[in-house]
C-alpha positions as CSV (number, residue, x, y, z in Angstrom):
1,X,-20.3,145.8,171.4
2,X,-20.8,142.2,172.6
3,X,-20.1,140.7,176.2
4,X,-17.3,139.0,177.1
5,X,-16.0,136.6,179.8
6,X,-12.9,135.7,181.3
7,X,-11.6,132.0,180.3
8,X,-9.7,130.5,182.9
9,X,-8.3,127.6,181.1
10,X,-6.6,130.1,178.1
11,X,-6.7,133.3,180.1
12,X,-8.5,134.9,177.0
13,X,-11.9,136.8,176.9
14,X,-14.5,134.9,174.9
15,X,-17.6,136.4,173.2
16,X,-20.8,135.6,174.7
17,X,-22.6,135.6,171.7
18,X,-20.7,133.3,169.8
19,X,-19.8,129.5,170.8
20,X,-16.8,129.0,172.7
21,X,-13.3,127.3,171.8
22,X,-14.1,123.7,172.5
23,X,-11.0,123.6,175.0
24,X,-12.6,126.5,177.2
25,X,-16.5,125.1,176.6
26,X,-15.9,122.4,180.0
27,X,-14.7,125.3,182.0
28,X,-17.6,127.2,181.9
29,X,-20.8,124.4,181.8
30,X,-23.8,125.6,180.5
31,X,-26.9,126.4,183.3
32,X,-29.0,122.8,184.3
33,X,-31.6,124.1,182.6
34,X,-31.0,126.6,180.2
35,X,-31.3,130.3,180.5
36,X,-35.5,130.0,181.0
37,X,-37.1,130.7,183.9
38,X,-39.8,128.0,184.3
39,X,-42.6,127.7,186.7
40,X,-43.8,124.0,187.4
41,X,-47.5,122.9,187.4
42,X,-46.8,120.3,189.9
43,X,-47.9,119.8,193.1
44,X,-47.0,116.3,195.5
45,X,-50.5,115.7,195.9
46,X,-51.3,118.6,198.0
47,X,-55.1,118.3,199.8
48,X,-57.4,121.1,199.2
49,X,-59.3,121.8,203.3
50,X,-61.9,123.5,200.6
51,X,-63.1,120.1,199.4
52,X,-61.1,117.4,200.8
53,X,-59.6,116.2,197.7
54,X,-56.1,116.0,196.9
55,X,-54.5,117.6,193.4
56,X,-51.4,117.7,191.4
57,X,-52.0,120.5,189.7
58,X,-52.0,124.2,190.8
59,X,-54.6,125.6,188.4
60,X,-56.9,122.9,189.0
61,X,-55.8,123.4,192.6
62,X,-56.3,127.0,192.4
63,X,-59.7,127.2,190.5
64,X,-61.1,124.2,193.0
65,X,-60.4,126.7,196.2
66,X,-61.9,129.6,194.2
67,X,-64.8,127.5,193.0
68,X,-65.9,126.8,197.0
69,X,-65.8,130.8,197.6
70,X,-62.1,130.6,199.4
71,X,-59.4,132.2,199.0
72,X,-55.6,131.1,198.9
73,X,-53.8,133.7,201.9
74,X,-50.3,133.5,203.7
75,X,-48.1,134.6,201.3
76,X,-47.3,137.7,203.0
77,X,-44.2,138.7,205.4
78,X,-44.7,139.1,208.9
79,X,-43.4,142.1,210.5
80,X,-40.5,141.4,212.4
81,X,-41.1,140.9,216.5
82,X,-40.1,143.1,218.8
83,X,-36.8,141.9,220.6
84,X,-37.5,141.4,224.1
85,X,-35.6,143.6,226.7
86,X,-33.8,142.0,229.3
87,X,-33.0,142.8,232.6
88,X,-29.1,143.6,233.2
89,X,-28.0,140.3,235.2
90,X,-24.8,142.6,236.8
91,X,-26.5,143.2,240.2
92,X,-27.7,139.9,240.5
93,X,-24.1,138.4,239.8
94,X,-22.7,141.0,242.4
95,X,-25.2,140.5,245.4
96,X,-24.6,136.3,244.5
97,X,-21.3,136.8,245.2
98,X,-21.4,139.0,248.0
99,X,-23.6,136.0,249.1
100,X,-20.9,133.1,248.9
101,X,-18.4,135.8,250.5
102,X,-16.4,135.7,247.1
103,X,-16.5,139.6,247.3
C-alpha cells in the first residue's frame, strides 16, 4: 500500500510514489535540496589555537588538532542552573507604605 497526500488545489489524494498531476506539482514544491541529508566540509576559515593556522576544511581541521595531541571539547549540554530564590517583596511594600502614611 503506497502513501498518499492531500492535494489542495484538486482536493484529491495523490500517490507519493508516483509523479504528480502537473496542475497539483506547484502546490506542493519539491524540498531545496532534495530528500538527502548532507553534511558540508566547509568551514569560513576557522583558526586552529593548536597551531595558529586557519582552515576550510573540517577533516583537515580535525586531524591538524589531533595531530598537536588536542582534543576538540564543548559539544556537550550544560545542566540547567539553579533558579535563584527570591525574597517575597510583600513586607517591604507594606512597611514602605506604612512609611509614606498611605496605610
Amino acid at each position: 500500500m503506497s502513501r498518499s497526500r492531500l492535494c489542495r488545489v484538486c482536493g484529491d489524494f495523490h500517490s507519493t510514489d508516483t509523479a504528480w498531476p502537473w496542475a497539483c506539482r506547484e502546490h506542493f514544491p519539491p524540498p531545496p535540496y532534495g530528500t538527502m541529508n548532507i553534511i558540508s566540509d566547509n568551514l569560513d576559515y576557522v583558526m586552529n589555537p593548536a597551531d595558529g593556522r586557519r582552515y576550510t576544511s573540517k577533516a583537515k581541521y580535525y586531524a591538524a588538532v589531533k595531530a598537536k595531541g588536542c582534543e576538540i571539547v564543548g559539544n556537550d549540554k550544560s545542566p540547567p542552573r539553579p533558579k535563584a530564590e527570591l525574597p517575597d517583596p510583600t513586607q517591604d511594600i507594606v512597611n514602605a507604605m506604612r512609611q509614606h502614611g498611605a496605610l
